[in-house]
C-alpha positions in Angstrom: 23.3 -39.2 -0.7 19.9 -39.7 -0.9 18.6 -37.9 2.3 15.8 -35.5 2.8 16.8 -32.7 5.1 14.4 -32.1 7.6 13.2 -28.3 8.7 12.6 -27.8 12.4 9.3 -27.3 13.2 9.4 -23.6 14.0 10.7 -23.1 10.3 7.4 -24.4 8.4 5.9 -20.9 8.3 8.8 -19.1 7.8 8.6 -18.4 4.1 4.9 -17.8 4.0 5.9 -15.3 6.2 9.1 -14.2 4.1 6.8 -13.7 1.2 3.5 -11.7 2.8 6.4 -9.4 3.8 8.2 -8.7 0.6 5.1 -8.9 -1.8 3.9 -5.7 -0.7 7.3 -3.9 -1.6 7.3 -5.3 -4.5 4.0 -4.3 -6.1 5.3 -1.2 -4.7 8.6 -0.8 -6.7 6.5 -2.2 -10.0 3.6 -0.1 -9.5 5.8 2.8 -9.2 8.0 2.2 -12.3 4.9 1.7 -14.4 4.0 5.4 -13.1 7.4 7.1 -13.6 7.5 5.5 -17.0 4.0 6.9 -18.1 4.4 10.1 -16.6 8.2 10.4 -18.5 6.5 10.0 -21.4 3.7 12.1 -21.2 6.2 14.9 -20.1 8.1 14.0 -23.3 4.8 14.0 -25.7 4.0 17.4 -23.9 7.5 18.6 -24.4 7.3 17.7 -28.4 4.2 19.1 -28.6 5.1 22.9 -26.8 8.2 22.8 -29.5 6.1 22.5 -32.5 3.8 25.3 -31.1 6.2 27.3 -30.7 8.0 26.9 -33.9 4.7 27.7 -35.6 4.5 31.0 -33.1 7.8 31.9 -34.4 6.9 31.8 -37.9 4.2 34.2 -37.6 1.2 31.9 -37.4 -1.9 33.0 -35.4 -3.0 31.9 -31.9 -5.8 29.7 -33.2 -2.7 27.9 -36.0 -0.8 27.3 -32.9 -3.5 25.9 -30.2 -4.9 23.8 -33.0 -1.3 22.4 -33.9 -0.6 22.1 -30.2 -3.6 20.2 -29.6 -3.6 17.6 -32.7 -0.4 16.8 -32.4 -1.2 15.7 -28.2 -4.2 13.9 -29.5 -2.4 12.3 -31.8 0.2 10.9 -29.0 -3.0 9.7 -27.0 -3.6 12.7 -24.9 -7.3 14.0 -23.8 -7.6 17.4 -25.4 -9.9 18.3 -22.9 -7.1 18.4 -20.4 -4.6 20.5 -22.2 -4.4 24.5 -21.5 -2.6 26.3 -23.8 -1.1 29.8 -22.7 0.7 32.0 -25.7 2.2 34.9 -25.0 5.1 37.2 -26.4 7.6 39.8 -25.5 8.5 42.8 -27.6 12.4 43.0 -29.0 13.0 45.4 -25.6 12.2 42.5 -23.5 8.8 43.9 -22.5 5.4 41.8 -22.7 3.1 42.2 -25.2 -0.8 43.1 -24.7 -2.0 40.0 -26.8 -0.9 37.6 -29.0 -1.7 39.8 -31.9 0.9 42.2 -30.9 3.7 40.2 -31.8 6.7 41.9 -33.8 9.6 40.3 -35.4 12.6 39.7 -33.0 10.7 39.5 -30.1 10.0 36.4 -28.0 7.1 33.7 -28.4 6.5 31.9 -25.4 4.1 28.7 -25.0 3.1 27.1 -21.8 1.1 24.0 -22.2 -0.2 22.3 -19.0 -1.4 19.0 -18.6 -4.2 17.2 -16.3 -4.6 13.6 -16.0 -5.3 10.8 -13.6 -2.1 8.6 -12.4 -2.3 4.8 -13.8 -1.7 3.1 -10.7 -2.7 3.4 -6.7 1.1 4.3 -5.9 1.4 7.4 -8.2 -2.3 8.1 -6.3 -0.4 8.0 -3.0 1.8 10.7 -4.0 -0.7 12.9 -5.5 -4.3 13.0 -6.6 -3.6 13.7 -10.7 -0.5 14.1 -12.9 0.0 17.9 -13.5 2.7 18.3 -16.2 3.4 22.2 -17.6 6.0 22.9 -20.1 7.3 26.3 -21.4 9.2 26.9 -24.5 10.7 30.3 -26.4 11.6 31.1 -29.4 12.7 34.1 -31.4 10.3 35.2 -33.7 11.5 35.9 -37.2 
């Protein structure tokens, strides 16, 4: 009972070894669930935040109502308004596109893209790509 077991001499290195082999992988699969996480839930504030513009569009409200709401509600989930574009358009009741914002009729279509710029949180998102660009589009009938 009481004996040591010995490791051959060839095996003293061995898990040194083992572990400057799997350490990289590993700060690997970690670095890159951090990422995927953030950039879910950026897509998810952006998402949120292209609904409520649009809702607002679809009520009648005027492109300057809709950027402002767009933007405050993305800088109120943490996001740099300076890297938000917001795009409003419409279509007519026909299905055709309107000139401008301003010519928006009841039971035509409000449309709101939003786009979003940043910089990834980690090296490995940076390995994939140089920034996070995240655009969503959302529709709704306007009454």
């Amino acid at each position: 009972m009481g004996q040591s077991r010995k490791r051959a001499r060839g095996d003293r290195g061995a898990a040194a070894v083992e572990f400057a082999l799997v350490v990289p992988l590993l700060f690997l699969l970690v670095f890159g669930m951090i990422d995927f996480g953030w950039a879910i839930n950026r897509y998810t504030v952006l998402n949120n935040a292209t609904r409520e513009g649009v809702r607002l569009a679809s009520l009648g409200a005027d492109s300057s109502e809709i950027t402002t709401s767009v933007t405050d509600s993305l800088e109120d989930a943490g996001l740099e308004a300076a890297a938000v574009v917001v795009d409003l358009r419409c279509t007519s009741p026909s299905g055709s596109a309107c000139g401008s914002w301003a010519d928006h009729v009841s039971g035509g279509t409000a449309i709101i893209t939003v786009r979003y710029s940043t910089d990834w949180l980690t090296p490995t998102g940076q390995a994939f790509s140089d920034e996070l660009n995240i655009s969503k589009t959302s529709r709704m009938r306007i009454e």
